[in-house]
C-alpha positions as CSV (number, residue, x, y, z in Angstrom):
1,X,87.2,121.4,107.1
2,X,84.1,118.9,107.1
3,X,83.6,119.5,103.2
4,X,87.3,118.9,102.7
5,X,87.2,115.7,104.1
6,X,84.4,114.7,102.1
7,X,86.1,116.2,99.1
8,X,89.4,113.8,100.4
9,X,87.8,110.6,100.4
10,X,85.8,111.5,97.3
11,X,88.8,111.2,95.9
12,X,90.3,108.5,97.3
13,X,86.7,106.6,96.9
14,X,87.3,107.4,92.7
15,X,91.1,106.5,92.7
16,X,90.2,102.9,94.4
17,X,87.7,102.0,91.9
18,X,90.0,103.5,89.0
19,X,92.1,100.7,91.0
20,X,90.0,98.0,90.9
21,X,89.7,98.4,87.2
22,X,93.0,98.6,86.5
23,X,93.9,95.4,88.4
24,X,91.3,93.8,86.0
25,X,94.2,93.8,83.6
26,X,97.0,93.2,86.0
27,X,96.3,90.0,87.4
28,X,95.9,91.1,90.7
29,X,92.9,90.5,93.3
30,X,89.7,92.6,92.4
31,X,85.8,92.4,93.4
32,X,82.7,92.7,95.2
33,X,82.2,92.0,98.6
34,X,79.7,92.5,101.9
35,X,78.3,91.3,105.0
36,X,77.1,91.4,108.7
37,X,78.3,94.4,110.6
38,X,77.9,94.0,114.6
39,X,78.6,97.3,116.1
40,X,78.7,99.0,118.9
41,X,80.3,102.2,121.0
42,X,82.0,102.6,123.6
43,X,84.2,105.1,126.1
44,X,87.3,102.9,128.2
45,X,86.2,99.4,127.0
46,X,84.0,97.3,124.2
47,X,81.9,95.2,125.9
48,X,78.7,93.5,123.5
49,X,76.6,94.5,125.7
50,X,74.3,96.8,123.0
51,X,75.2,95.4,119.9
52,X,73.3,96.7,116.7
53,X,73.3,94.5,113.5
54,X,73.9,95.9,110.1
55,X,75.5,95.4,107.3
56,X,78.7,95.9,105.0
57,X,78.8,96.6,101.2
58,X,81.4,97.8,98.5
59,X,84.7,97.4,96.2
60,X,88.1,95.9,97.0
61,X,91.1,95.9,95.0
62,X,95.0,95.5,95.3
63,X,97.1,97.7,95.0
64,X,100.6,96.1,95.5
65,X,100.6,92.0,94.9
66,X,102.9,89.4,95.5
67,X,102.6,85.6,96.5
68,X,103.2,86.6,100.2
69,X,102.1,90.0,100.5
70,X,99.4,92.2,99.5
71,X,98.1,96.0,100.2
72,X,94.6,96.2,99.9
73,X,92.3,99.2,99.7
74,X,88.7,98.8,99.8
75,X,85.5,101.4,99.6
76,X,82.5,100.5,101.3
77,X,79.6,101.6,102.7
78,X,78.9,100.8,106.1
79,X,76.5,100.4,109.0
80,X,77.5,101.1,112.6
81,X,76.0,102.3,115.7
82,X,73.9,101.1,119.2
83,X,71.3,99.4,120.3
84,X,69.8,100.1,124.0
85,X,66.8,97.9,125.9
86,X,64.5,99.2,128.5
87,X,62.3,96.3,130.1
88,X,60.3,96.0,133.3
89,X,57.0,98.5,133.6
90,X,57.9,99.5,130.0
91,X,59.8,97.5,127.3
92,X,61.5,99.7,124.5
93,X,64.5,99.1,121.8
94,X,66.2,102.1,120.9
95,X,68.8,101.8,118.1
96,X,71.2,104.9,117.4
97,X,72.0,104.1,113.4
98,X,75.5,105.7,111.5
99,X,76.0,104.8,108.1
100,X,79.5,105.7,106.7
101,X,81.5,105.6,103.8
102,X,84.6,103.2,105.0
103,X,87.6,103.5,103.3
104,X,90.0,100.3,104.8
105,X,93.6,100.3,103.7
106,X,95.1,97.1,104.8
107,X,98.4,95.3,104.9
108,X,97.4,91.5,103.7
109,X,99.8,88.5,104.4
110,X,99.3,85.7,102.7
111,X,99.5,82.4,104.2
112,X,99.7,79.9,101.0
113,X,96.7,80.6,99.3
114,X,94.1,79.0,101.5
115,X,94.7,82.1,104.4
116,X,94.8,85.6,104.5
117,X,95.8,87.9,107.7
118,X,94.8,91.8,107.5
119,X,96.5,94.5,109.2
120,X,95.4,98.2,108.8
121,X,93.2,101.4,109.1
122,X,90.6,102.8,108.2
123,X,89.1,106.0,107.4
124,X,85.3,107.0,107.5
125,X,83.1,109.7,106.2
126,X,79.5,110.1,107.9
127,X,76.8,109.7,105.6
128,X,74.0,110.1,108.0
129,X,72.3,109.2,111.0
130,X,69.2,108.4,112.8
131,X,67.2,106.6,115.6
132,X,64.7,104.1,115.1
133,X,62.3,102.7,118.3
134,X,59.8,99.9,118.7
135,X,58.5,98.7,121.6
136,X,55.1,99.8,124.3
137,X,55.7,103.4,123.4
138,X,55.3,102.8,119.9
139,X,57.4,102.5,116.8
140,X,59.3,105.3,114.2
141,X,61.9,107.0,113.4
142,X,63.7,109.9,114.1
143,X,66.4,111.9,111.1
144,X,69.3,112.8,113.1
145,X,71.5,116.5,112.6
146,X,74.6,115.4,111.2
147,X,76.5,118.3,112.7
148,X,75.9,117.0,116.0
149,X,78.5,114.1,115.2
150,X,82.3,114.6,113.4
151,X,82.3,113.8,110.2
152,X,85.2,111.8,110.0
153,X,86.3,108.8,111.8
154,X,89.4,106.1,111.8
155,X,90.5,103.5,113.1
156,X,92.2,100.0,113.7
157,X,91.5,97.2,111.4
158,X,93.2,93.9,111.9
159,X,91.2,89.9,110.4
160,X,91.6,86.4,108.8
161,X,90.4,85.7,105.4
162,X,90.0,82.4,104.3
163,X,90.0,81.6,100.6
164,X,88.2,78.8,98.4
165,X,89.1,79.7,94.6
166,X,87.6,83.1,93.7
167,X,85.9,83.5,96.8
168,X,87.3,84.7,100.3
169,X,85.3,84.1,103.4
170,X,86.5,86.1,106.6
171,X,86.4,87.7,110.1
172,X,87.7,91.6,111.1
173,X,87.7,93.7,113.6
174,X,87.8,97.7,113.7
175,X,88.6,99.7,116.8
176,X,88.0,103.0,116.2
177,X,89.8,106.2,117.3
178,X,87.9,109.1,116.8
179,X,85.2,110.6,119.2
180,X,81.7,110.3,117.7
181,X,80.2,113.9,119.3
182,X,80.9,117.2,118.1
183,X,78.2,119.4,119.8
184,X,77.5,119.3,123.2
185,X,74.1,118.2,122.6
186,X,75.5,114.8,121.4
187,X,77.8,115.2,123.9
188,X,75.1,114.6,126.6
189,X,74.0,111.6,125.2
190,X,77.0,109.6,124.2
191,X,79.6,111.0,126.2
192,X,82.5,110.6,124.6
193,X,82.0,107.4,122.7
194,X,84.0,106.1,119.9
195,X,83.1,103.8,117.2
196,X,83.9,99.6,117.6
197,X,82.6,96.8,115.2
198,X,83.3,93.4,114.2
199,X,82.5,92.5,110.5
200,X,81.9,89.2,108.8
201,X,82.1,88.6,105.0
202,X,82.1,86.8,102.3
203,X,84.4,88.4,98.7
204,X,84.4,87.3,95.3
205,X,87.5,88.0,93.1
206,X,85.9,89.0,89.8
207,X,89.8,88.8,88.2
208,X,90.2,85.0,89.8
209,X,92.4,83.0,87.3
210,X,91.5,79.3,87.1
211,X,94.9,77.5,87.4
């Protein structure tokens, strides 16, 4: 099951940039983009309590484009995760790190051509995972099993994107769905936690045509 998931968005991850290129000759929106990732998980309700800061990095393309509405798919890879603080006696930062391959679908109105709004899901494939420490009991850190955590997660995606020319500048949030644990090792740990994390970035549209 876990390698035909990966096989899945393999695929999907190929047909996007096949996409992207296309667009290239289709006068449609196509590029680059990344940013700040500020993550964190949770079990009834996000709080920012233990927010971990990452990042965001990958490909976006259009697939259906009109002056008021687009649908945009995007492959990126992505950052998301924990942070927990001890203090007192002993002062520790422990950071619980994911890294996924994000695959966003997204509905995208268009408000004029200075505003964007973004309405979707998402799909995730785990890439790998680890723990990283620093603090009075020293500093490392730790390769996590990946079978301790499912392999696939999705979501809720919903933003703003505010665009200068080429260049799109913008805010989104993604609620995921999905439990994290799959053993009952990670189980004791994070319960059963679920991915949340708030993204800001910046996206260049390499196939912008100067009016």
């Amino acid at each position: 099951m876990k390698t035909n998931l990966k096989h899945i968005l393999l695929v999907a991850g190929i047909m996007i940039i096949t996409s992207t290129v296309t667009t290239f000759a289709q006068q449609r929106r196509a590029g680059i983009k990344g940013g700040l990732n500020v993550s964190n998980m949770y079990v009834d309700d996000v709080d920012d309590e233990n927010a971990r800061y990452g990042f965001n990095a990958g490909l976006f393309g259009e697939i259906i484009s009109t002056e008021a509405f687009g649908l945009q798919a995007e492959l990126l890879y992505s950052t998301k995760g924990s942070k927990f603080t001890t203090s007192g006696i002993i002062d520790q930062e422990t950071k619980f790190n994911l890294n996924y391959l994000d695959l966003p679908v997204l509905a995208v109105f268009k408000l004029g051509k200075a505003v964007d709004l973004h309405l979707g899901a998402y799909g995730s494939y785990l890439l790998g995972a680890n723990i990283t420490t620093s603090g009075d009991l020293g500093s490392g850190t730790d390769k996590l099993d990946k079978d301790n955590f499912k392999s696939f997660d999705y979501g809720l995606v919903g933003g703003i994107g505010f665009n200068f020319g080429p260049t799109q500048v913008g805010a989104r949030y993604n609620y995921g769905l999905a439990k994290i644990a799959d053993s009952n090792t990670a189980r004791d740990i994070i319960g059963n936690s679920k991915n949340s994390f708030a993204q800001l970035y910046i996206a260049f549209n390499l196939n912008h045509q100067p009016e």
